[in-house]
N, C-alpha and C positions, 0 to 999 in steps of 0.2 A: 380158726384158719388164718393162715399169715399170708398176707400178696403184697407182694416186690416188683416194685416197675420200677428197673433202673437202665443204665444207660447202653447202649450197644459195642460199647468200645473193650479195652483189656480191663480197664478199671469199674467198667457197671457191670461186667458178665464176672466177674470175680467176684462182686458183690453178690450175687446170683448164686456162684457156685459155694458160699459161705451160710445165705442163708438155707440153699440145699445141703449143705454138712448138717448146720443146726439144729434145721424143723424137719428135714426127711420128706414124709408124705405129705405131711399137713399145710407145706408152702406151694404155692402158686408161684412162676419168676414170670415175669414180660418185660422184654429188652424192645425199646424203643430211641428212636432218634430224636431229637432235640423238638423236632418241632411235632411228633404224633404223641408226646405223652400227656401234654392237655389234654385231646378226644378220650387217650386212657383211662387218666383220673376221672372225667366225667360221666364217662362210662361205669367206672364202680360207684361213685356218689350216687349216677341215678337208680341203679339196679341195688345196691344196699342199704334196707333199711335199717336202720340204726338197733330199733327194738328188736327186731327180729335174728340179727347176729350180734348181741353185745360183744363178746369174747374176738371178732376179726378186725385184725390189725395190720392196717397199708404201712406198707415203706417204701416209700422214693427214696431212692441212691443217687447219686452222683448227676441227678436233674435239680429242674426248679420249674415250677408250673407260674403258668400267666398271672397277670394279677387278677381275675377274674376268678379261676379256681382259686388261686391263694385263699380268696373271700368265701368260695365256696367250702374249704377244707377247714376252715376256721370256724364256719359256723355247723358243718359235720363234726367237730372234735366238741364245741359245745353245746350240742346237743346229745353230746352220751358217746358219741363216735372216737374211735381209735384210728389214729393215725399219726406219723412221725417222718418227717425227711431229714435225712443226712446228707452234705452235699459239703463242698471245699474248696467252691468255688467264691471270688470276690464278688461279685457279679451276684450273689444271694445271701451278702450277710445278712442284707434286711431280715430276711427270715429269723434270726434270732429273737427278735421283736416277740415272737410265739412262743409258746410253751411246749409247743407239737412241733419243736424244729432246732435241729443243731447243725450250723457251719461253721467250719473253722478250717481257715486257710493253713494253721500250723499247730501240732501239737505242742501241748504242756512242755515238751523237752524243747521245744524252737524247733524241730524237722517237720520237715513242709509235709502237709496233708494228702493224701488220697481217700476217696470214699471208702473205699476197701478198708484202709486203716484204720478208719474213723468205725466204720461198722464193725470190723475186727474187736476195736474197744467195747461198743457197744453190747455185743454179745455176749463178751464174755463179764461186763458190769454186772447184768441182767440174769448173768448164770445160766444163759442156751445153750453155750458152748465152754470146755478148758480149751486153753494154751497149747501145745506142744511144739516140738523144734519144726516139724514141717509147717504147720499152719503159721506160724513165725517166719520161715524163711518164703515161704509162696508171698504171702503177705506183704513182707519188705518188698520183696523183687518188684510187685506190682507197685508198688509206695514210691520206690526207685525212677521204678519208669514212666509212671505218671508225672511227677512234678520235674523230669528229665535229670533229679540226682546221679541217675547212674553215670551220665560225662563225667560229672565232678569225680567220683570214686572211681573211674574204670570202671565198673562193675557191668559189664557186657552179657549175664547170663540174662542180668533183667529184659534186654534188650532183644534177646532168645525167648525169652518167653513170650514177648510181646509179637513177634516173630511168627513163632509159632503157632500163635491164636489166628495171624491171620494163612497162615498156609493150609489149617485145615478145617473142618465145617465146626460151628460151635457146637451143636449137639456130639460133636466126638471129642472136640475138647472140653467142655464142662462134663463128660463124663469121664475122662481121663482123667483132670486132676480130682475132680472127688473120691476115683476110687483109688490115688496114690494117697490124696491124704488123709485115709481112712484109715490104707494099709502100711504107712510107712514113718519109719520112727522119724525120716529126715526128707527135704524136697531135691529132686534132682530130676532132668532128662533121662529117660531112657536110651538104648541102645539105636532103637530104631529113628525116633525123637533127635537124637545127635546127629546122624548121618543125615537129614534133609534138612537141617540148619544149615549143617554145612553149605552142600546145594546151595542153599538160597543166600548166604554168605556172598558166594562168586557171583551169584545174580544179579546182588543187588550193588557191588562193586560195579560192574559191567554198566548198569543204568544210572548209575550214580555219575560216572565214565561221559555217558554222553549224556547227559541233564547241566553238567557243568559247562560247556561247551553252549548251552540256548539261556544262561542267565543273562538277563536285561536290566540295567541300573538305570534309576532316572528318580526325580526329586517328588514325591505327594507330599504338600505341606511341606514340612520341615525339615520332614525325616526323607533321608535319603536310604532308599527300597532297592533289594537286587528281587526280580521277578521273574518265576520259572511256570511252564507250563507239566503237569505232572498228574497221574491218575494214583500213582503207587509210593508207597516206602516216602512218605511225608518226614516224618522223622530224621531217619537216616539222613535226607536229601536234605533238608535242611540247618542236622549237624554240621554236615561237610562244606554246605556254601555257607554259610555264617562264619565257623573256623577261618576258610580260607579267605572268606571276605570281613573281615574286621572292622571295615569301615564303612560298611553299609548298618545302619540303625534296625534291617529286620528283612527277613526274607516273607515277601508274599507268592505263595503257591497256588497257582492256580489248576480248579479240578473242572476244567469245562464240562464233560459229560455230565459231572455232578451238578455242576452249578454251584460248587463252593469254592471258598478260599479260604487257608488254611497260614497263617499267620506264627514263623519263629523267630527270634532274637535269643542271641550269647550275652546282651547287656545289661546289666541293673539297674540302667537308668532309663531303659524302653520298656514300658509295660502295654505289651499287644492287647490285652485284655480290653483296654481304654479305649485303642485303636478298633478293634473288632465293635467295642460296645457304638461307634460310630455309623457303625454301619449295619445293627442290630442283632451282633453277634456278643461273645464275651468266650474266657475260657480264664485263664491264667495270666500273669504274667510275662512267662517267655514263652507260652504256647496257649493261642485263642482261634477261632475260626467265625465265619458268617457264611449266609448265604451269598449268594451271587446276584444284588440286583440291582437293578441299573446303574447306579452311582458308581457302585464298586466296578461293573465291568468298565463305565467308561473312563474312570478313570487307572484302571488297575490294568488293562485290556487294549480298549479300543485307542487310546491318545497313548499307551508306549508301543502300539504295534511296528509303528514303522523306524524304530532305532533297533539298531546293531546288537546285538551280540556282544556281553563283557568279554574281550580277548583274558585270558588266562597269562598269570605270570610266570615267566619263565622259570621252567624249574630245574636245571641241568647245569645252572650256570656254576663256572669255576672262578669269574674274573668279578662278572656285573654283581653284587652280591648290597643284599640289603644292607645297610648301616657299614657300608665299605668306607677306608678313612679317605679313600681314591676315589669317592661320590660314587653315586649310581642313578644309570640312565634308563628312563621311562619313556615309554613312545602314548600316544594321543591322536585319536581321529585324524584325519587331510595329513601324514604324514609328520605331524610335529612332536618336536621329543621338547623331553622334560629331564636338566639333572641335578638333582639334586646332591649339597657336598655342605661340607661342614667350615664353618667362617671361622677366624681366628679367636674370636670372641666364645667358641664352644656352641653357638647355634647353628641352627639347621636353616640353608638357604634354597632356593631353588630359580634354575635361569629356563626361560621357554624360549626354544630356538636360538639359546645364544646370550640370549638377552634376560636380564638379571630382572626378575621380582620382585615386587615391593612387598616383602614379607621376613621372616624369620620366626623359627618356632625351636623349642628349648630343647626337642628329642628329636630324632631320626623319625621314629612311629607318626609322631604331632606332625609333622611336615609331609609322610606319606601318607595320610589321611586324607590329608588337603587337599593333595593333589588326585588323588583316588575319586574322592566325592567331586570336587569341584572341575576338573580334566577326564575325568574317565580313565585316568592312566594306567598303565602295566610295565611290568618290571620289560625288558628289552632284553633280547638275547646278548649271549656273547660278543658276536661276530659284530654286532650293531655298535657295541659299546666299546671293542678297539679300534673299530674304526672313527670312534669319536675320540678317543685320547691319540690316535696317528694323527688326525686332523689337525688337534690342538697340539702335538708334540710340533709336527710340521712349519706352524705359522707360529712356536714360540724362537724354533731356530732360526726361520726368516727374519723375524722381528731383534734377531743377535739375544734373546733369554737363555739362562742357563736352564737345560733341560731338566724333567723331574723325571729321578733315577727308577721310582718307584713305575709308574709308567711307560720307562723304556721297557723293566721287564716284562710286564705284564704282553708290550706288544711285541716281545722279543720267545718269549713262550711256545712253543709248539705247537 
């Protein structure tokens, strides 16, 4: 008999729906959350004696047990006991250390790991299961959307599936895709399947919509954090403010009712994983999580509750326009603007209220960083920004300067 306790997400229930392709009836699955698969395993260690089932054999997926069981399951495996975890997380190479354990953060080819994938390998080493184009293409998509490849490629179907796992109950989706990939030479959505993506497409536009509008930036440590309150569509919400915020080091999502937080970064040089394992969480990379306790709310929560709202940059603009040769003007809390413009020297400068900066930075991007993290700043409308080149056109003609041609037009414009 085979029993699989793996994880509750798109990537442990798929591991679930693989081992049920495999073993059929003879497998046991239990999907658990991070912190109930200890009680789990403990659970079968105490109720399985070893003589009496040689032939049953545990697999953990995409977990990692305490180091307490760790020691327990080590000395179940030497003592006659079958058991094996796969996992792909950094946060459990140690495990390697065993013989009863395989992590790896990236396959043989360099493509980042998912359990699914790794188990996918595993099965078919072991000869439980062949290959074929559906079990391939389900497989990627989950592979995709776990280690969040799918931005990189476009590949948005991944994204649909993961989707879809949470729109309807898992007992009808682990029997939908088993009985697709049983029956089907190739993987794809159904008809029905299509149509409430869609739905949930505008849905999740819409919340996406106003989630952007309650993002909060402020400084933990080093890293400068945009932080959002959010129960749903983690993912999504944190592709879209990380994109648009480029200068924030990592978006923390906060899931009050849960009592989690849920931790994303666009950068190669933030690995959240570190950042969660601080606070006795881990996951990835660019996507980690923890619980919610004390430290994390107070400093994630309670000490940024009472700042603002990042305002949003202006997006409609025709005149104020990032990396403009005409500079471009930024506004900042108590009404003070920011604009930055390019020196003859080919660097990027920036004046606050007027008054010129002691700084210069080699790109337009390097200088709106800066000012981003360090001002809190946002791109300024239009209307804001001829009104500042009228000002300056004004007091260059008072002062007898020959006007700049380029900014007559702009404020000559309609």
């Amino acid at each position: 008999m085979y029993y699989v306790y793996s994880h509750n997400d798109l990537d442990g229930v798929s591991c679930g729906i693989l081992a049920k392709y495999a073993f059929g009836d003879e497998v046991e699955v239990r999907y658990n959350s991070i912190g109930s698969l200890n009680i789990q395993v403990e659970k079968y260690l105490n109720r399985v004696p070893v003589q009496g089932n040689p032939d049953d054999l545990l697999l953990i997926t995409d977990l990692s047990v305490n180091s307490d069981i760790e020691k327990r399951m080590d000395l179940h495996v030497r003592n006659g006991g079958r058991a094996y975890l796969i996992d792909h997380h950094k946060t459990a190479l140690h495990f390697n250390d065993y013989e009863w354990a395989q992590v790896h953060v990236q396959h043989h080819d360099g493509k980042l790991a998912s359990a699914t994938s790794l188990l996918y390998e595993y099965l078919i080493h072991h000869q439980h299961l062949e290959p074929n184009a559906a079990l391939d293409q389900y497989v990627e998509w989950v592979r995709l959307y776990d280690t969040w490849e799918w931005e990189i490629h476009n590949e948005t179907q991944a994204k649909r599936l993961n989707d879809l796992f949470y729109m309807i109950s898992l007992d009808d989706f682990e029997s939908r895709m088993i009985e697709r990939l049983k029956s089907s030479d190739s993987f794809s959505f159904d008809e029905f399947e299509e149509k409430i993506l869609d739905m949930e497409e505008d849905k999740i536009e819409r919340y996406i919509r106003r989630k952007r509008r309650e993002l909060i930036q402020t400084f933990i440590g080093e890293e400068c954090v945009g932080i959002v309150y959010a129960e749903s569509y983690h993912s999504e919400l944190a592709s879209e403010l990380g994109g648009s915020n480029p200068h924030l080091d990592y978006i923390a999502i906060l899931n009050m009712g849960g009592r989690k937080m849920s931790l994303r970064t666009i950068h190669d040089h933030i690995d959240v994983s570190a950042i969660a394992m601080r606070y006795g969480g881990g996951g990835h990379a660019k996507a980690s999580g923890c619980t919610m306790g004390e430290e994390v709310y107070r400093l994630f929560a309670a000490e940024p509750f009472e700042l603002d709202p990042l305002p949003m940059d202006a997006m409609k603009n025709q005149f104020n326009i990032k990396g403009s040769a005409n500079g471009a003007l930024y506004e900042a809390g108590g009404d003070a603007t920011l604009f930055l413009f390019r020196c003859p020297s080919g660097d990027w400068a920036a004046e606050w209220n007027g008054e010129r900066l002691p700084f210069q930075f080699p790109s337009f991007e390097d200088a709106e960083r800066h000012i981003k993290r360090q001002y809190g700043a946002w791109l300024a409308r239009d209307e804001a920004y001829v009104s500042l080149l009228s000002d300056h056109l004004k007091r260059s003609r008072n002062r007898g300067l020959a006007p700049d041609h380029d900014e007559e037009k702009i404020i000559e414009e309609p």
